[in-house]
C-alpha positions in Angstrom: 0.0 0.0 0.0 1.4 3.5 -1.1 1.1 6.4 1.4 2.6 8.6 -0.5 -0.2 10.9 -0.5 -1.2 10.9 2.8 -0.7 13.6 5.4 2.3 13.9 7.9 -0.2 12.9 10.9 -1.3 9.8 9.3 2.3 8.4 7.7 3.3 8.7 11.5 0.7 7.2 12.8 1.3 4.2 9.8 4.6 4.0 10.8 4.3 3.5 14.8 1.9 1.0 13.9 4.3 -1.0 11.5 6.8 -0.6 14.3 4.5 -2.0 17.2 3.9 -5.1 15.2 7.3 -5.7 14.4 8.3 -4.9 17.7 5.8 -6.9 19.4 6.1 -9.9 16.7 9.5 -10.3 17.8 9.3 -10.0 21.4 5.8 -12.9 20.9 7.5 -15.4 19.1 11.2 -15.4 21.2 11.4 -17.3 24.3 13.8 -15.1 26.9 17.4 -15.4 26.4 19.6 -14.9 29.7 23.7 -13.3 28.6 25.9 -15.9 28.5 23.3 -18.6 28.6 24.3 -21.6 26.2 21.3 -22.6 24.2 20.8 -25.1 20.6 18.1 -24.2 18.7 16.6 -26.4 16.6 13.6 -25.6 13.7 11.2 -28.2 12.9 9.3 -28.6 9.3 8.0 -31.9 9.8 4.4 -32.9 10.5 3.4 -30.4 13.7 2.9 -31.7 17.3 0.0 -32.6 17.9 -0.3 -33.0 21.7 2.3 -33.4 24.4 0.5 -36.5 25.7 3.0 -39.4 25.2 -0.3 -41.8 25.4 -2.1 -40.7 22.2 0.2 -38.6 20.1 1.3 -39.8 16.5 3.7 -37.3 15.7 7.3 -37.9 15.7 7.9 -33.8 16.7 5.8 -34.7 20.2 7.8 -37.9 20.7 11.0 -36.2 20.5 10.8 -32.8 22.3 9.6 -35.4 25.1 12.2 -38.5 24.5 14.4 -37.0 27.4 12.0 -35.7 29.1 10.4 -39.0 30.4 12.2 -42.2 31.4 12.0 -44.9 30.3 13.2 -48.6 31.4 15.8 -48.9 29.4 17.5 -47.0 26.3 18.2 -48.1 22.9 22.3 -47.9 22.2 23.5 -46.0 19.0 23.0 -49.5 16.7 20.2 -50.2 17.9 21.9 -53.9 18.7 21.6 -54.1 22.7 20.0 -51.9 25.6 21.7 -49.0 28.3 20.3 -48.7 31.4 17.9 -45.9 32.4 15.6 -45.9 35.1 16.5 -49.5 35.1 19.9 -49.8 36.7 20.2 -53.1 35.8 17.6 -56.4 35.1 17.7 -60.0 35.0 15.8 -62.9 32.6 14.5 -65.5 35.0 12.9 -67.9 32.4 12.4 -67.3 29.0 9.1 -65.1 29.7 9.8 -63.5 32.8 12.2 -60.3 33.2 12.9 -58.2 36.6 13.8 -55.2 36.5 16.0 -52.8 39.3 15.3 -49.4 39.5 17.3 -46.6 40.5 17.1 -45.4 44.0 17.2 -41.7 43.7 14.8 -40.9 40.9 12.4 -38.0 41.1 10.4 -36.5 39.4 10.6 -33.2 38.3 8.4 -32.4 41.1 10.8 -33.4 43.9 8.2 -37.0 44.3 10.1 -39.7 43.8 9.9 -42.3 41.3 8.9 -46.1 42.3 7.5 -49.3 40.5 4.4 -47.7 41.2 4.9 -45.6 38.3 6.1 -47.9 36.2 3.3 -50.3 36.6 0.7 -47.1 36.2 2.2 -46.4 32.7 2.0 -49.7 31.4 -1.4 -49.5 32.5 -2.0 -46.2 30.5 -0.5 -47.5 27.3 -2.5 -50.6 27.4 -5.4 -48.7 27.1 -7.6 -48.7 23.9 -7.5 -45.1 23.4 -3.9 -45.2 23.7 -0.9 -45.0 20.5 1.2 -47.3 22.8 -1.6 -50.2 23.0 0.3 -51.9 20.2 3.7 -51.9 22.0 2.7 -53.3 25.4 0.1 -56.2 24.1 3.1 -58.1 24.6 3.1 -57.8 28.4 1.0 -60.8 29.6 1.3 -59.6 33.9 3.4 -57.3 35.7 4.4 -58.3 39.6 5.8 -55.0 42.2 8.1 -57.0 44.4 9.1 -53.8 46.3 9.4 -50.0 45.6 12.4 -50.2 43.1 11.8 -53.8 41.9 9.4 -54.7 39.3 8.8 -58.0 37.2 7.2 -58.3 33.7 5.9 -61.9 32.1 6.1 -61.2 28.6 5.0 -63.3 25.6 8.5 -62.4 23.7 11.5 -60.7 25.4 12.8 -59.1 22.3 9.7 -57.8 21.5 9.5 -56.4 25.3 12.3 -54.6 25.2 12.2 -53.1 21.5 8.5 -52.2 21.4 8.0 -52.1 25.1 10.8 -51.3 27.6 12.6 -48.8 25.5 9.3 -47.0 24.5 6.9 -46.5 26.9 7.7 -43.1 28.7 7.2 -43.6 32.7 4.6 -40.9 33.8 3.8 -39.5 37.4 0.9 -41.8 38.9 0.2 -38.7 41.7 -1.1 -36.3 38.6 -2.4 -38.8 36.0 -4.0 -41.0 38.4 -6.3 -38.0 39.0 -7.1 -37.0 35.7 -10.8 -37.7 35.0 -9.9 -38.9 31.6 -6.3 -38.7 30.6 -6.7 -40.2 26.9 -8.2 -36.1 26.3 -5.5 -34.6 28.4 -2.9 -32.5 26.8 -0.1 -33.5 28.7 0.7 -30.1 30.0 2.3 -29.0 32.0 5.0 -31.6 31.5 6.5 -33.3 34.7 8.6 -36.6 33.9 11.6 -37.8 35.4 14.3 -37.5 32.5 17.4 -35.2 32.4 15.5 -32.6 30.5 12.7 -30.6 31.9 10.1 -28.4 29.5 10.0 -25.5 30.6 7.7 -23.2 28.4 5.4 -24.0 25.6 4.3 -21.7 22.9 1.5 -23.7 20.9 2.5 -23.7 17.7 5.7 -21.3 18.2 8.2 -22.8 20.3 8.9 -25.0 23.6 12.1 -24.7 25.9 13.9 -27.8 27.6 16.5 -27.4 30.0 18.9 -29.5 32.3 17.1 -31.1 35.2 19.4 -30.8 37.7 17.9 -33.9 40.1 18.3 -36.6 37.0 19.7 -39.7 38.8 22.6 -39.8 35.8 24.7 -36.8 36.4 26.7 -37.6 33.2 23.6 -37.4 31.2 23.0 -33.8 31.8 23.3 -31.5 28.7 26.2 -29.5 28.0 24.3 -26.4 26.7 21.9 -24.2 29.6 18.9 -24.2 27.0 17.3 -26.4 24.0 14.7 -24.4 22.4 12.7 -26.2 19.1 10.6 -24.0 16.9 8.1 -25.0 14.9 7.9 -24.2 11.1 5.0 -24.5 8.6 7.1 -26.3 6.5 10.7 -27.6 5.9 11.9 -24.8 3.2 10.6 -22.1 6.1 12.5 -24.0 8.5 15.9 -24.0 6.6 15.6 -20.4 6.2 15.5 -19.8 9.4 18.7 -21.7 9.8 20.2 -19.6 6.9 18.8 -16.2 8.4 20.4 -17.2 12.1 17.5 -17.8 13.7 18.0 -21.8 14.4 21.0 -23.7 14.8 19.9 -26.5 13.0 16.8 -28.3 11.0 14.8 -31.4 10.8 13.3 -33.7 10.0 15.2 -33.1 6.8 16.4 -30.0 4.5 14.5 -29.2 1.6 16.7 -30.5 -1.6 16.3 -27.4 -3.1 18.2 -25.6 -0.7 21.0 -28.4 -0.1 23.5 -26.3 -2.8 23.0 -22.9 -0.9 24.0 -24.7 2.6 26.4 -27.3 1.7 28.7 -24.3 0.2 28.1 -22.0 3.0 31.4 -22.6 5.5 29.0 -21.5 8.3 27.0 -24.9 8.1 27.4 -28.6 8.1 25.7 -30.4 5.4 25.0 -34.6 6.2 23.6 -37.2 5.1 22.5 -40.0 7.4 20.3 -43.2 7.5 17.1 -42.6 6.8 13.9 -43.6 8.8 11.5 -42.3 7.2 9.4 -43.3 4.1 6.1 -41.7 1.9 3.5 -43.7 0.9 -0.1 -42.9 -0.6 -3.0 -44.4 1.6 -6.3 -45.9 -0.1 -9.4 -45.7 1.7 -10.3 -49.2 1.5 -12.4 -49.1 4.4 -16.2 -50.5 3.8 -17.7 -48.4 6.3 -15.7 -45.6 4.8 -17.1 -42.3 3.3 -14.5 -42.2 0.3 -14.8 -43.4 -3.4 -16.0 -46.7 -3.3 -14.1 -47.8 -5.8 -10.8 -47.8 -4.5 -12.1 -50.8 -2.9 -11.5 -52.4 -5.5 -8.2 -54.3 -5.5 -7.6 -54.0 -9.2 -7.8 -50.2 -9.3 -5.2 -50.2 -6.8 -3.2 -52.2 -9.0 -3.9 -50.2 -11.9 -2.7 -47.2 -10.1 0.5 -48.9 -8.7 1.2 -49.6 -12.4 0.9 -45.8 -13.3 3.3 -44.7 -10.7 6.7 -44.6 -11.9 8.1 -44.8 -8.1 11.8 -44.7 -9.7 11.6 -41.2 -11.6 10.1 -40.0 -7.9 12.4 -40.4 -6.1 15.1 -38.9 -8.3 13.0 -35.9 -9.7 10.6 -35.1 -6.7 13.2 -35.6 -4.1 16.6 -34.5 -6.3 17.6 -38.0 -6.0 18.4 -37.7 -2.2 15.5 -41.1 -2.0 15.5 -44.6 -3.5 11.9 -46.3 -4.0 10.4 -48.1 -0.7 9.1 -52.0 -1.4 7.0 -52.0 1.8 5.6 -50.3 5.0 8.8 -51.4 6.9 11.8 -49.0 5.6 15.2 -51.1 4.3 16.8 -49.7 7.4 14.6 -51.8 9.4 16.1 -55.0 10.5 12.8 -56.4 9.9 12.2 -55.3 6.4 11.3 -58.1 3.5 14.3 -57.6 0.6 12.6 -59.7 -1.6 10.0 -57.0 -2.2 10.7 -54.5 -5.5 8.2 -51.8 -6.6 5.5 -52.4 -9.4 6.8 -52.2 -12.7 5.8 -48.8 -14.4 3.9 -49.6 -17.3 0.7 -47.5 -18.6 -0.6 -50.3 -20.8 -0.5 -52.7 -18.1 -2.9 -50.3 -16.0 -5.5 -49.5 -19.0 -5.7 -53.3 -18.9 -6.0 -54.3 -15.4 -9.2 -51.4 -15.7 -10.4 -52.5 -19.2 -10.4 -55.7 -18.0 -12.7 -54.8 -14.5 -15.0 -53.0 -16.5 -13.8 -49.2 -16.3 -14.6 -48.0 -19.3 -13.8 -44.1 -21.1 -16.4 -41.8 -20.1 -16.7 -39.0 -22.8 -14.7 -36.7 -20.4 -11.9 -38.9 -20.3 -12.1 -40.2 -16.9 -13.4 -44.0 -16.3 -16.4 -45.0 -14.8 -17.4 -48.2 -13.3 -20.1 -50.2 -14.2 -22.7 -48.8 -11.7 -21.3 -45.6 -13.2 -19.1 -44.3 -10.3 -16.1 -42.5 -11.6 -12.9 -42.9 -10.9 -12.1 -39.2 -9.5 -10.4 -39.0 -6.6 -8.7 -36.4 -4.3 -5.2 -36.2 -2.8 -4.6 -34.6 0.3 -1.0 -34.2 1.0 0.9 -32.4 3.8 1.8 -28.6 2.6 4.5 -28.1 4.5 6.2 -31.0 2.6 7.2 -29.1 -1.0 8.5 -32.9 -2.6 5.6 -34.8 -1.7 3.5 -31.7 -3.0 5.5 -32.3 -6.4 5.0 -35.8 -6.7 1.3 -35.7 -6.4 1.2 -33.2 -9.3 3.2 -35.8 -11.2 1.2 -38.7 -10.0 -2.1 -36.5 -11.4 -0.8 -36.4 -15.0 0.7 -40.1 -14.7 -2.7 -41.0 -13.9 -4.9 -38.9 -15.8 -3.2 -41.0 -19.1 -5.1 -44.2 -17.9 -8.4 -42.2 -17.9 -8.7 -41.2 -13.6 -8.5 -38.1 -12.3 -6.9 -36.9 -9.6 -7.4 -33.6 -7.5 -4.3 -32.8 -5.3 -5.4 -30.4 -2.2 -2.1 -29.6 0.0 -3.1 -28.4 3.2 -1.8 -28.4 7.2 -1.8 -31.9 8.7 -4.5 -30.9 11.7 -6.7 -30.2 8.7 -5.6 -33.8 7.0 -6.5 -35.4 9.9 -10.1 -34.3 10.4 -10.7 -35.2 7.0 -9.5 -38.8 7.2 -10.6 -39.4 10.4 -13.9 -37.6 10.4 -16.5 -37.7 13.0 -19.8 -39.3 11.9 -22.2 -39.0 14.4 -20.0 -39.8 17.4 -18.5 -42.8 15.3 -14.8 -42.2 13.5 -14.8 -43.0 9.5 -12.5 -42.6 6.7 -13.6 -39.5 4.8 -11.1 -39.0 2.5 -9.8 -40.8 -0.8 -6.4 -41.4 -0.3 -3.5 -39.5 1.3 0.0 -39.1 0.6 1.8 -38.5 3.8 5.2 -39.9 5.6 6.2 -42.6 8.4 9.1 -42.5 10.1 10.3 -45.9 11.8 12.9 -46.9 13.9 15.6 -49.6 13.0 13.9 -52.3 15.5 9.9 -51.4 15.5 7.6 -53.7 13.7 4.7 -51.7 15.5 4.0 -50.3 12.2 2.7 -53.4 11.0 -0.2 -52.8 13.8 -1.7 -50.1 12.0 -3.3 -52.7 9.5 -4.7 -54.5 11.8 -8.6 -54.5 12.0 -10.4 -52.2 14.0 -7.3 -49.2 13.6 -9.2 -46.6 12.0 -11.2 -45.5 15.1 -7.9 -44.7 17.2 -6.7 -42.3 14.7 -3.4 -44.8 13.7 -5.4 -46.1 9.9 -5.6 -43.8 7.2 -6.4 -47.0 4.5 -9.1 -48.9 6.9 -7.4 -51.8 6.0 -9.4 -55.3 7.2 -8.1 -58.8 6.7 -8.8 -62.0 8.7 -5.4 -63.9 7.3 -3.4 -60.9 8.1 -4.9 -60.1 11.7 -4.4 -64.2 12.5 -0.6 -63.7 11.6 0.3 -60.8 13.1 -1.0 -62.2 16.2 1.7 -64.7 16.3 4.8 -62.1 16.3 3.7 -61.7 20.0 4.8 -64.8 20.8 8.1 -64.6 18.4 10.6 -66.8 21.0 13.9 -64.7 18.7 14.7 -61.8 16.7 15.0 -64.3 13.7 11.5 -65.3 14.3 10.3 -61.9 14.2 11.8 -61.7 10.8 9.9 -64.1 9.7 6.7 -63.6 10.2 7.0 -59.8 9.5 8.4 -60.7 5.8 4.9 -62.8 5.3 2.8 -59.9 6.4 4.8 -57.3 4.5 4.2 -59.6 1.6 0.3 -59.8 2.5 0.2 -55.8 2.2 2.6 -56.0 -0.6 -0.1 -58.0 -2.9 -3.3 -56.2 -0.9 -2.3 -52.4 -1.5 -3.6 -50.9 1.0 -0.5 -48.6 0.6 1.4 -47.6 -2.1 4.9 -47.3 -1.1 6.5 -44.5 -2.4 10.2 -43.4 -1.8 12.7 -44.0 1.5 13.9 -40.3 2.0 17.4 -40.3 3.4 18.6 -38.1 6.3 19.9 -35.0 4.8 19.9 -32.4 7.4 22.3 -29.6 8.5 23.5 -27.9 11.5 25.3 -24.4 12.4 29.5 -25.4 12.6 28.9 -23.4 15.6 27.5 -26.6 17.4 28.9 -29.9 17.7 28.4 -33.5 19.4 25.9 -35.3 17.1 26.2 -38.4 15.9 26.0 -38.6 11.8 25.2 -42.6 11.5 22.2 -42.3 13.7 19.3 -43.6 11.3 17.5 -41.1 10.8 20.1 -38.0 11.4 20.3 -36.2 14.7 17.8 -34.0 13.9 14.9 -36.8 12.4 13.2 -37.0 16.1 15.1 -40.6 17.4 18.2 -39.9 18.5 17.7 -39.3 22.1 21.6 -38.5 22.4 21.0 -35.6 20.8 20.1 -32.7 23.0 22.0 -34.3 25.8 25.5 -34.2 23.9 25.4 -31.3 21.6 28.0 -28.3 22.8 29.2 -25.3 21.6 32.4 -25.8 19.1 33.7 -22.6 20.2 31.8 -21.2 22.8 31.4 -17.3 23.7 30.5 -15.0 26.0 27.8 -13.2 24.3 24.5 -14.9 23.8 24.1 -14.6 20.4 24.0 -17.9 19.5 20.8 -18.2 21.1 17.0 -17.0 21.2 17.3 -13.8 19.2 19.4 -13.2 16.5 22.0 -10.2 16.5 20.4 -8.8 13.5 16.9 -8.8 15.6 17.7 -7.6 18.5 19.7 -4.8 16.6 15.9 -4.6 14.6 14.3 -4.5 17.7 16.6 -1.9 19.3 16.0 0.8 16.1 12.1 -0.1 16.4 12.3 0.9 20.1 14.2 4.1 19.4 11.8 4.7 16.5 8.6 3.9 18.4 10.1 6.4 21.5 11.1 9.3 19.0 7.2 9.3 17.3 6.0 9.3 20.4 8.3 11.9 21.6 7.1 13.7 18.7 3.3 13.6 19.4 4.0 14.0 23.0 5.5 17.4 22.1 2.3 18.5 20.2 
């Protein structure tokens, strides 16, 4: 807007107004940095938090800001090949089903109470709860004995289950202030009180959230090296990294966008990595009978058709700059549990005309097919906006697709809105509402709970966005609770991959890998982590990082020196048109 042509009162009073808001936008959105306080700041451009309850959140972003926050039993080591204690001292196996656990003496939580089997017991009870995100991870536990305050024994149906899904998972709340929650499956989780070496500390919904060192943690080693950890959160991954190349983080995740990897990589100021990735994109089919979504995605030989039309391979080099490789299955290949015998469908456009000629999808005189009860096959995408790539690659599916006579609306939009489309609300009872989504997993190296979200009955807790239903494959995965070995594991999670491998119920897309990047000002991650220090696993992360070459000033946290020398020209602005006025 030009104000060239208005009078002297009014460009002043236009210009103390543009100077509050910046004033107060910067003030609003930075938490308080002390001088000389050490703090890592870290933006996020991954899916958003969605609560800070560790009971019913799906989003990695919540799991992480919280990973030190709470205990758990044990920890997973950097391999993810064998266990460190954590509130566990130590344990013991006393048959091939039973394990007993020691607890630390001198645990507290960050409340001062201390922290006893009680607990523990209490928050295997919360996460076995229907309305919980953990149910999956503690079906394993068949009965759970208190022998004394810091002694507690588990019968389990499979010990390496227990202690990859279970004992390293599930985060070890405060019974005093969840016992006395009227219903803790709507509770926010906030204020935060666990019993890890980090305590939260401030929470700005949708802004930012502080940790910093708890001071009582029964490790003393543990502690982190910096006084502060603040994460900020970022509609989207590009926003993200240029926040990192404008100061105002210290580092990104769950990934850079490729687009920007040239600008960082040759900036001396910034580390540039690569590092096993976790995390994989798929597009989910509402399948689901009861569903409100086109019916004929039902239809296992559109699904094929469409798998046929999707040329997985070009993906992952265009839509991602090549920093992906196609994924076979719902299990990434960096999962010890992932099926190598599966490859991607064959790209081929005249194989998908005649898996649909064949059903009986004829040419309507639009183009677009139509079934024989005169449905059509139209569908709509909804895909995460803050993800620019998978954005792409849904355009590019659309004209792939619109070749073999479907149609295909893409609608990018925030993931809270996602989610109230898929799982709408119909009259009190949860259904699929949508088409089909195109949206991202991340999974560790040992977790085969991912295989639990295609398990009958997993739309109405939120976890199924494909409403996937089959006897044969609900029968089998109940046997991996009773897997007696790792290698037994295996193999019953190759045969189910290879159920939803031939069922489609997802169309795996592309394995992203962990390119991410830090300020050189910060050091102390580790690189080989899968998924990157910044992907929302490593829980060595905030407790290890450091200042490379630390200084007095505390610019290298909260505000930036170029905003605080902004915000220190708006306040002499804002004081000398005042002045001015005041002198009228």
């Amino acid at each position: 807007m030009s104000v060239s042509g208005a009078p002297e009162t009014g460009r002043r009073v236009i210009g103390l107004a543009l100077l509050t808001v910046l004033l107060a936008g910067i003030i609003q959105l930075q938490p308080v940095i002390s001088q000389g306080q050490s703090v890592f700041r870290v933006g996020w451009g991954g899916t958003s938090l969605d609560t800070l309850n560790p009971f019913t959140t799906y989003a990695q972003i919540s799991i992480w800001v919280t990973l030190d926050v709470y205990s758990r039993l044990v920890r997973v080591s950097a391999d993810y090949s064998t266990y460190v204690p954590d509130l566990a001292a130590s344990w013991e196996y006393l048959d091939p089903h039973t394990v007993r656990f020691h607890l630390v003496s001198n645990a507290t939580f960050h409340d001062g109470v201390p922290v006893t089997a009680s607990d523990v017991e209490f928050s295997f009870h919360l996460a076995n709860q229907s309305w919980s995100s953990r149910s999956a991870n503690v079906k394993v536990v068949e009965s759970m004995r208190i022998l004394d305050n810091y002694t507690v024994e588990f019968t389990v149906s499979s010990i390496p289950l227990f202690f990859a899904m279970a004992a390293s998972t599930i985060p070890i709340v405060p019974k005093h202030i969840w016992a006395g929650l009227s219903d803790p499956s709507t509770y926010s989780g906030y204020p935060v009180v666990g019993s890890g070496p980090l305590r939260l500390t401030e929470y700005k919904e949708g802004q930012y959230l502080v940790l910093e060192p708890y001071s009582g943690f029964y490790y003393p080693w543990y502690l982190p090296k910096v006084n502060r950890i603040i994460v900020k959160f970022y509609p989207d991954v590009t926003s993200a990294a240029n926040a990192l190349l404008a100061g105002d983080v210290d580092a990104v995740g769950p990934y850079i966008p490729m687009a920007m990897y040239t600008v960082l990589a040759s900036n001396p100021g910034f580390k540039v990595f690569t590092s096993p990735g976790t995390t994989y994109f798929y597009i989910a089919f509402n399948v689901d009978p009861n569903g409100t979504g086109n019916p004929t995605l039902r239809d296992l030989n559109v699904r094929k058709a469409l798998a046929y039309a999707t040329n997985i391979s070009y993906l992952c080099d265009t839509a991602w700059h090549g920093y992906s490789k196609p994924a076979t299955s719902v299990l990434p290949s960096s999962n010890i549990y992932h099926n190598k015998n599966l490859k991607p469908y064959d790209f081929n456009l005249s194989r998908a005309v005649e898996v649909l000629e064949s059903a009986g999808y004829k040419l309507g005189p639009n183009g677009v097919r139509v079934s024989g009860e005169g449905t059509p096959l139209a569908y709509t995408l909804l895909v995460p906006s803050r993800f620019p790539e998978a954005v792409n690659a849904a355009q590019v599916i659309a004209d792939w697709w619109r070749q073999i006579g479907i149609s295909l609306t893409v609608k990018a939009m925030d993931t809270g809105s996602m989610s109230a489309i898929i799982w709408s609300n119909v009259n009190g009872v949860v259904r699929l509402g949508h088409d089909m989504d195109l949206w991202d997993w991340i999974v560790d190296p040992n977790d085969v709970s991912i295989l639990d979200v295609f398990v009958t009955g997993r739309t109405i807790t939120g976890i199924s966005d494909s409403g996937y239903s089959n006897p044969l494959y609900d029968s089998l995965y109940e046997t991996i609770y009773n897997a007696s070995s790792v290698d037994e594991v295996r193999s019953i999670a190759w045969r189910l991959q290879e159920i939803l491998y031939n069922d489609l119920p997802y169309l795996p897309l592309c394995e992203i890998e962990a390119v991410q990047a830090h300020s050189v000002r910060f050091t102390g991650f580790n690189y080989e982590w899968p998924g990157g220090p910044f992907g929302g696993s490593d829980w060595y992360t905030f407790l290890n990082v450091s200042e490379a070459h630390p200084v007095a000033q505390a610019n290298g946290g909260g505000i930036p020196t170029v905003a605080v020398a902004l915000s220190v020209v708006a306040v002499a602005a804002v004081v000398w048109v005042l002045a001015r006025y005041a002198r009228r």
